[in-house]
C-alpha positions in Angstrom: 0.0 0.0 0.0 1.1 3.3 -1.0 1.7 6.6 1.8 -1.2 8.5 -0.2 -3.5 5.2 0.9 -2.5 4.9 4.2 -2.4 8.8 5.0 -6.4 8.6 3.8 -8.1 6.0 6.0 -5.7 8.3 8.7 -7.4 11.5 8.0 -10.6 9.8 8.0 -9.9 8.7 11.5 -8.5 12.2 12.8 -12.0 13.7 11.3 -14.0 11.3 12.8 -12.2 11.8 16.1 -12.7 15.7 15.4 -16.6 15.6 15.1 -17.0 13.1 18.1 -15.2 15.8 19.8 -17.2 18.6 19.0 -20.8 16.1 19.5 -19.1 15.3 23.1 -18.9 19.0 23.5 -22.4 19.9 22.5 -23.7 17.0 24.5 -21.5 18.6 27.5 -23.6 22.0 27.5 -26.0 23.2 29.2 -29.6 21.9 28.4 -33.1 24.3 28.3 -34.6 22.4 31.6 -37.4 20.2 29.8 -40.4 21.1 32.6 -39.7 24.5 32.3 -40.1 24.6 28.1 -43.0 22.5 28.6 -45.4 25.1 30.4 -44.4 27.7 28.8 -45.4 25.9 25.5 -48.5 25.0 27.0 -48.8 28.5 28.2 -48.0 30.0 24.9 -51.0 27.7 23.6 -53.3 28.6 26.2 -52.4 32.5 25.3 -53.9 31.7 21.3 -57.5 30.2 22.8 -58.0 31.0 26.4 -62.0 32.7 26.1 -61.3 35.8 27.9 -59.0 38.7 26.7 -57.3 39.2 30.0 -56.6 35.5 30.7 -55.1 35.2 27.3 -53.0 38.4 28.2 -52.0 36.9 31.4 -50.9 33.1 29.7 -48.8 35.0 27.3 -47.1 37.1 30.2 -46.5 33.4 31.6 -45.2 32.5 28.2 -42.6 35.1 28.1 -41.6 34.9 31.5 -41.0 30.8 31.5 -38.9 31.4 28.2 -36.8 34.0 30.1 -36.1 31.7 32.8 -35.2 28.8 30.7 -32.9 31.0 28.9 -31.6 32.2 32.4 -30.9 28.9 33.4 -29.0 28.0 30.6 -27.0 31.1 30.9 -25.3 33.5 28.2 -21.9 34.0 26.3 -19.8 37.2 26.0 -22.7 37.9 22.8 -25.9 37.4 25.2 -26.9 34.3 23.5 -27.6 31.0 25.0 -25.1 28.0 24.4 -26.1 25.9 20.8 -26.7 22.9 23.5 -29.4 25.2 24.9 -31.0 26.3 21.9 -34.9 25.9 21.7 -37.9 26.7 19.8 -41.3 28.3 20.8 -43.6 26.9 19.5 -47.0 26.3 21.2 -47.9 22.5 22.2 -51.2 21.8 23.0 -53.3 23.2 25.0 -53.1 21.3 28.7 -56.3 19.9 30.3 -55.3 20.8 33.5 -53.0 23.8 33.6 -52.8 24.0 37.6 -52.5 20.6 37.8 -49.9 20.9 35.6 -48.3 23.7 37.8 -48.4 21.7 40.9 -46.9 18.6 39.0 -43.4 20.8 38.0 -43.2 22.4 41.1 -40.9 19.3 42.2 -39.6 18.9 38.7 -38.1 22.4 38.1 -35.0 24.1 39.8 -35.5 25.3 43.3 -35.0 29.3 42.1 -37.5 28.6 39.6 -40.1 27.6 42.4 -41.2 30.5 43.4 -42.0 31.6 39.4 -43.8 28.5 38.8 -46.1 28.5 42.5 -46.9 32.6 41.2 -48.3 31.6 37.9 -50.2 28.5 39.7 -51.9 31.0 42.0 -52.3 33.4 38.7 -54.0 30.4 37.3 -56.3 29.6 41.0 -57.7 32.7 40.3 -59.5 31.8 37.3 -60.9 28.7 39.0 -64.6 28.8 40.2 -64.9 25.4 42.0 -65.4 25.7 45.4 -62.4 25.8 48.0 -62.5 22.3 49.5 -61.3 21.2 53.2 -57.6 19.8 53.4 -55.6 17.9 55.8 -52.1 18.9 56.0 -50.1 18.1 59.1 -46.7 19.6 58.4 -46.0 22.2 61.4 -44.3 24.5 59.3 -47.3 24.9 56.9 -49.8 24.6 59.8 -47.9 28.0 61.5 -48.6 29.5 58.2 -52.0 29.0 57.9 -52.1 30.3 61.9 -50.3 33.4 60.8 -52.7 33.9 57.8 -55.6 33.5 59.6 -54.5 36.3 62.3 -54.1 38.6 59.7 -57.7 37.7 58.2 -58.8 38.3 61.8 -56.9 42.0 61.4 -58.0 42.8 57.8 -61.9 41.9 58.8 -61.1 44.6 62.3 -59.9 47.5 60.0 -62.5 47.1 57.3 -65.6 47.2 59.3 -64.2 49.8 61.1 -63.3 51.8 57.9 -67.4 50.6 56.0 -68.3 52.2 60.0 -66.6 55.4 59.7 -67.4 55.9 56.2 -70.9 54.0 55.3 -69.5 53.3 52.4 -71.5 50.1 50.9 -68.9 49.0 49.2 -67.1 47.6 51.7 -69.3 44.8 52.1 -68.7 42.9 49.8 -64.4 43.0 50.7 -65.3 42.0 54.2 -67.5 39.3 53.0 -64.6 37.9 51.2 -62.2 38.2 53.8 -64.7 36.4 56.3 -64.6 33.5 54.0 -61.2 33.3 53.7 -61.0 33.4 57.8 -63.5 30.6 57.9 -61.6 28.3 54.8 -58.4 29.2 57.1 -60.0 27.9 60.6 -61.4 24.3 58.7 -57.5 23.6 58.2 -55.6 25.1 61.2 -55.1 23.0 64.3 -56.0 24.8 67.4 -57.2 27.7 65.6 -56.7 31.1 67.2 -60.2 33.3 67.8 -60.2 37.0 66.8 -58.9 39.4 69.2 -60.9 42.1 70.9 -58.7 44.7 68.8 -55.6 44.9 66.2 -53.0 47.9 66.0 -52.8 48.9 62.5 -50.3 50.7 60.5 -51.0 54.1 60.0 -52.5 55.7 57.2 -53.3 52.8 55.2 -56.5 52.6 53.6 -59.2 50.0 52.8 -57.0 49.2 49.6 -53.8 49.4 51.3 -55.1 46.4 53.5 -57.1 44.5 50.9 -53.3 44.4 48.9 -51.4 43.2 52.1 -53.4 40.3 52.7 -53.6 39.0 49.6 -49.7 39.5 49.2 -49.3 37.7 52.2 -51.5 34.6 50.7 -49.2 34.4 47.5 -46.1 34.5 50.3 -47.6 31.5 51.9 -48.2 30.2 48.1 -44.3 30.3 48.0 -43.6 28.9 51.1 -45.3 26.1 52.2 -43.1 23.2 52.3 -45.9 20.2 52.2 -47.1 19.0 49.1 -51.1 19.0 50.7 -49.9 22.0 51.9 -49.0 23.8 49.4 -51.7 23.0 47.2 -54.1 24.2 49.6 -52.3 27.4 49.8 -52.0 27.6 46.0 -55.6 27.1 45.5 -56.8 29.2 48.6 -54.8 32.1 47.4 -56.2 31.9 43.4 -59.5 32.6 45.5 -58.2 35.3 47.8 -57.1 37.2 44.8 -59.9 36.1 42.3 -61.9 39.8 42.4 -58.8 40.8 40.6 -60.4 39.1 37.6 -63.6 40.2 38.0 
């Protein structure tokens, strides 16, 4: 065999070598996380036929926001592009079934900084969910101090608006200490021990009926995010979409 044969099935081999090494580098790289890319796909689809304008507005928000985080997670070059590895499409899967089951599924799946993103778009998606608020057993002391917490500042927010709808007569207020009372009582059918209302509550200053219909319900999204129980947080999830449903309205 001549050197020009036995110098090709040699360059054949130092290629072949070459491209497993740049596969083996591609297969090395970062990855878009797969649980991640799924809801947003799923959001993206629910954005094109949700039936109300503002729901379809809010699923694309989620759309964007899960396609940031992906990319995030992946991280960026000196260019502020994602790795090839990482590289994804966007197009829209099907629409899920069950989006907040869906939710509650990845929250165990996905990165532990991308928690709290995915629990906020569950309770985003709670709020758009008319069955009734069911009774849950969750034993997990952690989650049961939360729902005692929650419940004393129900017990604070129901104080400050009946005394503001007393002060005021304004009519209105009603219906927001309705709401509030029903949140209370969903709170005392899971709490251990529940606390009762207090004869009186000190209350920050200069904070108005708004001002303490915002706190709570921030404080119910919190709760959302920090529940450590999988009963738990589900009821928290669920509990909050109804504390912050009237947004919808």
């Amino acid at each position: 065999m001549n050197s020009v044969a036995r110098t090709r099935p040699a360059r054949a081999l130092v290629a072949l070598a070459l491209a497993g090494t740049l596969v083996s580098c591609t297969a090395l790289g970062p990855k878009p996380n797969q649980t991640l890319l799924n809801l947003a796909r799923q959001a993206s689809a629910d954005a094109q036929t949700a039936p109300h304008e503002q729901s379809r507005a809010l699923r694309q928000e989620h759309a964007s926001m899960l396609f940031a985080e992906v990319e995030r997670l992946c991280g960026f070059d000196e260019n502020g592009a994602v790795p090839d590895s990482c590289a994804f499409d966007r197009t829209a899967s099907a629409p899920s079934p069950d989006p907040l089951g869906a939710y509650l599924a990845a929250v165990k799946k996905v990165p532990e900084e991308s928690r709290d993103l995915v629990i906020q778009q569950a309770v985003d998606l709670a709020a758009y969910d008319d069955s009734p608020l069911t009774v849950e057993s969750f034993n997990n002391e952690h989650d049961q101090a939360l729902a005692r917490d929650l419940l004393e500042r129900e017990y604070a927010a129901i104080y400050a608006l009946e005394a503001a709808r007393a002060f005021n007569g304004d009519p209105s207020y009603d219906k927001v200490v309705a709401e509030h009372e029903n949140m209370a009582l969903a709170l005392r059918s899971v709490t251990h021990n529940p606390p009762a209302p207090e004869a009186g509550y000190v209350l920050p200053e200069n904070l108005d009926a708004h001002g303490i219909d915002t706190n709570i319900k921030d404080a119910w999204r919190a709760a959302a995010s920090a529940a450590e129980s999988d009963e738990g947080r589900t009821w928290f999830v669920r509990a909050a979409g109804h504390a912050i449903s009237e947004e919808n309205e």
